[in-house]
N, C-alpha and C positions, 0 to 999 in steps of 0.2 A: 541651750542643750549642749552638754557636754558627750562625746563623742570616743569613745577607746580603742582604737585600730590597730590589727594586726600587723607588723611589718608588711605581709605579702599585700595587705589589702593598700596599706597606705604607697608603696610603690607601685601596686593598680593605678591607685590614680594619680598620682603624679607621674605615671608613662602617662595616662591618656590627656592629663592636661598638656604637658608637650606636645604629643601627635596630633591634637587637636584645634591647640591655641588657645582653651581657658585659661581665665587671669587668675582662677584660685580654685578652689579641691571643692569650694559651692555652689560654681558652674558645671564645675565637671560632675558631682551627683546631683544637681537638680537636672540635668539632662539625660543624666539614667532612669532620675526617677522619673521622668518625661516618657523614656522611649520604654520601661516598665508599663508604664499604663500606655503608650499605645502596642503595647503588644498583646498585653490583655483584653484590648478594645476590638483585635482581631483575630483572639483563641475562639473568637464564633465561628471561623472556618474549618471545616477537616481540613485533615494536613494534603496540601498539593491544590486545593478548591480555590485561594488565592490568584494563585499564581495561574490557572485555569483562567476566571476570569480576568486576568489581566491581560491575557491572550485573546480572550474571547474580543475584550475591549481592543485591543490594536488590529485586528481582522476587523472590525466593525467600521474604525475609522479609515480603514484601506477601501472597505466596501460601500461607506453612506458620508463619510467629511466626520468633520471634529462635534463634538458636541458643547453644548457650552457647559458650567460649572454647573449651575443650578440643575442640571438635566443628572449629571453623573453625582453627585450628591444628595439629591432627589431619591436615586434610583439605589443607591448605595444605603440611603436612611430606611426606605422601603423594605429591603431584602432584611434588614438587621430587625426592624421592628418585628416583619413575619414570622423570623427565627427565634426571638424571643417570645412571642405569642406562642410559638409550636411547643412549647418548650413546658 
């Protein structure tokens, strides 16, 4: 696939391959296109709902200990599934 980039885009990424230390301009957009879908993955939240839970979650573990992975993944797959069912 051939590819046509704008000046401003192709100095995009070759800033972000410096500040970040990819080896070439297909790390530095497969990593976009990476944190693209996971940001997609979490437009399931109103905005500030996030970041809410993620508070709820560090009060939680001040109040009851850490949880292990399978629990908060579990509980995270849970919430998503509902939301898509609501939907």
């Amino acid at each position: 696939m051939v590819v046509n980039l704008s000046p401003e885009t192709h100095q995009l990424i070759e800033k972000r391959m410096k500040a970040s230390g990819f080896a070439s301009a297909d790390e530095a957009i497969r990593a976009a296109l990476l944190s693209w879908e996971q940001a997609e993955a979490f437009d399931e939240f109103a905005p500030g709902e996030l970041e809410a839970l993620i508070a709820e979650g560090e009060e939680s573990l001040k109040r009851d200990g850490p949880l292990t992975h399978e629990e908060v993944f579990g509980a995270l797959r849970a919430e998503l599934d509902a939301r898509r069912q609501s939907k």
